[in-house]
C-alpha positions in Angstrom: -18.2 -16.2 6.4 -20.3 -19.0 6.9 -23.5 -18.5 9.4 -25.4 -20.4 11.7 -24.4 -20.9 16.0 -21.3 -21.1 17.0 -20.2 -23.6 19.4 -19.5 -22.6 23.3 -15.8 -22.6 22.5 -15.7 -18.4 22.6 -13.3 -16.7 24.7 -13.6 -13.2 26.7 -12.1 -10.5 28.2 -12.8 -9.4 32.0 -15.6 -7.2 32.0 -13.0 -4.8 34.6 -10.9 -4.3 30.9 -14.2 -3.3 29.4 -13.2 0.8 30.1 -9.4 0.5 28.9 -8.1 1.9 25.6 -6.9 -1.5 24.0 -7.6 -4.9 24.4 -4.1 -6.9 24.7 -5.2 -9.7 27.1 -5.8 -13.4 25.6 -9.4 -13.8 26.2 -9.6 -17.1 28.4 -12.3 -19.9 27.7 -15.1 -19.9 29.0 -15.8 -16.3 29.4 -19.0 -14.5 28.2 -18.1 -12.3 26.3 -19.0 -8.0 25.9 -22.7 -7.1 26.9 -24.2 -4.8 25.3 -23.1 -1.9 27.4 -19.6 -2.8 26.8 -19.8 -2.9 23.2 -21.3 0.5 22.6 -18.4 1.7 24.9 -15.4 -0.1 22.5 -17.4 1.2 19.9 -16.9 4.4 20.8 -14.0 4.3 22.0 -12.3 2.4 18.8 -14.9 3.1 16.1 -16.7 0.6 13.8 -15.3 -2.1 11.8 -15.8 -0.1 8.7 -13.0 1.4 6.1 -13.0 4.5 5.1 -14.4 5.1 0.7 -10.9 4.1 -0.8 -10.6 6.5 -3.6 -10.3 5.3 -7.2 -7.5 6.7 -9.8 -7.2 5.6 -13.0 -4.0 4.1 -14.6 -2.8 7.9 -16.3 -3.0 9.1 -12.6 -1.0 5.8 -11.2 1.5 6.7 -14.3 1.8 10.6 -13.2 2.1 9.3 -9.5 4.9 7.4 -10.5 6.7 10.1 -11.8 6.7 11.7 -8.7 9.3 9.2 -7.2 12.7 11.5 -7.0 15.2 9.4 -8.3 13.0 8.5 -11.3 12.6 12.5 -12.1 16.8 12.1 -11.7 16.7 9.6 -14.1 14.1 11.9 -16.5 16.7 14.9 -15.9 19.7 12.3 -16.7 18.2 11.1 -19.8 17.3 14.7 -21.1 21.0 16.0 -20.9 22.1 12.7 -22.6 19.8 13.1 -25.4 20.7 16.9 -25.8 24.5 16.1 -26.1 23.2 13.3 -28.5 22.2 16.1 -30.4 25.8 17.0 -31.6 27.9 14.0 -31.2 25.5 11.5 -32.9 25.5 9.1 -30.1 21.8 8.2 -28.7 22.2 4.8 -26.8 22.9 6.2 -23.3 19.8 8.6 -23.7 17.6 6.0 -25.2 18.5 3.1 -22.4 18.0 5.6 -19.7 14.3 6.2 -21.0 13.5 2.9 -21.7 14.5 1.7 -18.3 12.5 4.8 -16.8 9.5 3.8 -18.9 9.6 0.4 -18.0 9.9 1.2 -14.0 6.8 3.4 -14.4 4.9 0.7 -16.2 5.3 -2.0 -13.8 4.9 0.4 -10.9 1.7 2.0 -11.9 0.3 -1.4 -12.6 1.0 -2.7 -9.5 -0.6 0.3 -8.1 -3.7 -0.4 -10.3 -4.2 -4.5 -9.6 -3.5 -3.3 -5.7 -6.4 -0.5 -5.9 -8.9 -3.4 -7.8 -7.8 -6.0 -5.2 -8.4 -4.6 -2.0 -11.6 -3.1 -3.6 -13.3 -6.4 -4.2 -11.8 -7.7 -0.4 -13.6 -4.5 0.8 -17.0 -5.6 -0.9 -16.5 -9.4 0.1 -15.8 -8.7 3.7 -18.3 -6.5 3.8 -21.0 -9.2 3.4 -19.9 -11.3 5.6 -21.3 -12.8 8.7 -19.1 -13.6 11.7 -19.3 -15.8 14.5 -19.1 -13.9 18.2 -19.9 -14.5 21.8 -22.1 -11.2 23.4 -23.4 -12.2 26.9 -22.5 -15.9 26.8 -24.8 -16.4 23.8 -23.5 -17.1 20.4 -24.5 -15.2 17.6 -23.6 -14.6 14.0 -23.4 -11.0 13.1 -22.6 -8.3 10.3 -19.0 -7.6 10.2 -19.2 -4.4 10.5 -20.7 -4.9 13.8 -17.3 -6.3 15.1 -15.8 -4.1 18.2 -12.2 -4.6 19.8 -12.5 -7.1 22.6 -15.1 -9.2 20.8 -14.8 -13.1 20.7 -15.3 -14.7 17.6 -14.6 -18.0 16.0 -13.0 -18.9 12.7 -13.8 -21.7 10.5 -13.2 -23.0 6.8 -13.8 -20.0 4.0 -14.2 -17.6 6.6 -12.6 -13.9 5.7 -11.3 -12.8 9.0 -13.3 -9.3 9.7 -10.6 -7.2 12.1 -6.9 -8.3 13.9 -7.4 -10.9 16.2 -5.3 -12.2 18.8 -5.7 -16.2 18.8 -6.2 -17.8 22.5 -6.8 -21.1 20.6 -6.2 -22.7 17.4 -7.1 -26.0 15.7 -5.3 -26.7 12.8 -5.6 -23.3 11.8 -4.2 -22.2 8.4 -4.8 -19.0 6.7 -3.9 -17.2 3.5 -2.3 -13.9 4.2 -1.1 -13.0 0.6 -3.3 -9.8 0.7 -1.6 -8.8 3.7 2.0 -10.2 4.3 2.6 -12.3 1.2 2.0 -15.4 2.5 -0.4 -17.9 0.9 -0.1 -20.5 3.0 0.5 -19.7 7.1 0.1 -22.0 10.5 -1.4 -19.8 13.3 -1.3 -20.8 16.7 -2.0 -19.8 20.5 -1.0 -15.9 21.0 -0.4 -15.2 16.9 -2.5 -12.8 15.7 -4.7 -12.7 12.4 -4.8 -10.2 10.2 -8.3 -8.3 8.6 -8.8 -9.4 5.1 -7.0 -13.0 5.5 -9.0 -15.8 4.6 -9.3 -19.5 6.8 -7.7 -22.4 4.8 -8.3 -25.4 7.2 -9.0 -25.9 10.4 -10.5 -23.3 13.4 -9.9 -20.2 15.7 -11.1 -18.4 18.4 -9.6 -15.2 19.2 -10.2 -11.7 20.5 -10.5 -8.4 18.2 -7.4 -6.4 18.9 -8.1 -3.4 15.8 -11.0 -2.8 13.6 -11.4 -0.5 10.4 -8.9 1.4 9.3 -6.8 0.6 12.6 -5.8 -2.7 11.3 -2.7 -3.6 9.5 -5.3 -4.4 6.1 -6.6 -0.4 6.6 -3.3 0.7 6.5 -2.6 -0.9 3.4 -5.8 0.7 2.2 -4.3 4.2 3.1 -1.5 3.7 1.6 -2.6 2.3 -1.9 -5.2 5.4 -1.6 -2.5 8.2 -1.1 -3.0 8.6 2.5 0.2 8.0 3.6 3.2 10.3 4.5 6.5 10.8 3.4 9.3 9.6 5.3 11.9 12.0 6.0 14.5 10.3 3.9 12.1 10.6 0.9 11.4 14.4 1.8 15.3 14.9 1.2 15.2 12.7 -1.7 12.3 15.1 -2.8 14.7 18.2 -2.2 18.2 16.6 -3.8 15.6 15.6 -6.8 14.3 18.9 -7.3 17.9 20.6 -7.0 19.1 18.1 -9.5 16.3 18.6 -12.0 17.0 22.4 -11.7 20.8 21.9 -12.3 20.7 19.0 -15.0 18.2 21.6 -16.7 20.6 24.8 -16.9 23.3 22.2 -18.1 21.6 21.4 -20.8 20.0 24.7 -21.5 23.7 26.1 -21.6 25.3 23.2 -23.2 23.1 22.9 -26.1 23.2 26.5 -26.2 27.5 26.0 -26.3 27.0 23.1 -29.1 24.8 25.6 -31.2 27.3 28.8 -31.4 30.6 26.5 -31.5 28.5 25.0 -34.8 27.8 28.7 -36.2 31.7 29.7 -35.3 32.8 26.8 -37.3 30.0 27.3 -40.2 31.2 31.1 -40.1 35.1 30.6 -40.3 34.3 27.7 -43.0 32.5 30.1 -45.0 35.0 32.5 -44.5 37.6 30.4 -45.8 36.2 29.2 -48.8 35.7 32.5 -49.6 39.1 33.9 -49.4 40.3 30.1 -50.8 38.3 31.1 -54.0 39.5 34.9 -54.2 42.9 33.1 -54.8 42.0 31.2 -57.3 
């Protein structure tokens, strides 16, 4: 973010919010500001604007991730029974389109996962050096992001990478790029929207107060959830289950019906043999 004063236009919160939990209440102009008192308190209360250490896997563990998905291990069991009956009737499409469409799901998956991971690694290790633009005490100042607590004011400008969620109490042709975050390149924020961490200032300038820091925001969730940290839904806990169940079935199928193809072969062989054998004795 760029450095240097910022210009009187910060808002605040009332210093009687100063002891509450969150900070939901536009900050009105004019305000001071936190003092010093008050921002060792929301830091302790709401922790630092830090993330926690995302951890790294490589592209084999995004590919064996992948496989964990239930319906693609359906899909794995669905393929394996159609290339088993393959076996005897001589017909390998099925079993080889099923595969190929599994294969193809995994690959684009896991390297979505991948260019997520190195994305929001570099945004951690640009935001990280950035210096933001706040209003402590009625003075303004430009400090480390990581030094951002809920209820701060800070002010937004061209380049800037906005450091924590912000709720905007004013705008001037504010545009940001929220493609990291929602998918949106190009978004208009006005009065009472709110900013996301990791977004980055287009055109034009905000003033706003900090809402979440850290892993609180919506960009640490993301984090979380590209690192592993999130938790399965309940839905995908029964998907688990059905998945599991089917993989056990669809295995014994094919166990036993490769097992059915194999004697009916050796019957036939047998009785074949035993045919020509009496066949010739005639002759």
């Amino acid at each position: 973010m760029r450095s240097g004063d910022a210009t009187g236009s910060g808002t605040a919160l009332p210093a009687d919010e100063s002891a509450e939990p969150e900070c939901t209440s536009p900050a009105v102009p004019g305000r001071q500001g936190l003092d010093s008192a008050e921002v060792e308190l929301r830091r302790q209360l709401h922790g630092a604007n830090t993330f926690a250490p995302l951890p790294t896997k490589s592209m084999l563990q995004f590919i064996g991730s992948a496989f964990e998905d239930p319906m693609l291990r359906i899909l794995v069991a669905a393929a394996a029974i159609s290339m088993l009956l393959g076996v005897h009737s001589g017909e390998y499409a099925d079993g080889i389109a099923i595969t190929v469409a599994v294969l193809i799901v995994v690959a684009v998956g896991a390297g979505n996962e991948w260019r997520a991971q190195r994305d929001y690694t570099a945004l951690d290790q640009i935001t990280s050096r950035e210096l933001v633009k706040v209003t402590r005490d009625g003075t303004a100042l430009s400090i480390d992001a990581s030094e951002i607590v809920v209820g701060d004011l800070v002010e937004l400008g061209l380049g800037d990478v906005v450091p924590a969620d912000v709720h905007l109490t004013g705008t001037t042709g504010l545009i940001v790029d929220e493609s990291q975050i929602t998918g949106e390149p190009l978004s208009d924020k006005s009065l009472d929207d709110a900013l996301f961490a990791g977004s980055r200032v287009l055109d034009g300038r905000g003033f706003g107060v900090v809402t979440a820091v850290g892993d609180a925001t919506v960009f640490g969730s993301i984090r979380g959830e590209i690192g592993g940290t999130d938790r399965s839904t309940p839905l995908q806990e029964r998907l688990e289950r059905f998945a599991v169940w089917i993989g056990r079935v669809g295995s014994a199928t094919a166990v036993l019906t490769f097992l059915a193809l194999v004697s009916a072969d050796l019957v036939r062989g047998t009785a074949t043999a035993g045919f020509n054998l009496e066949f010739g004795e005639l002759l």
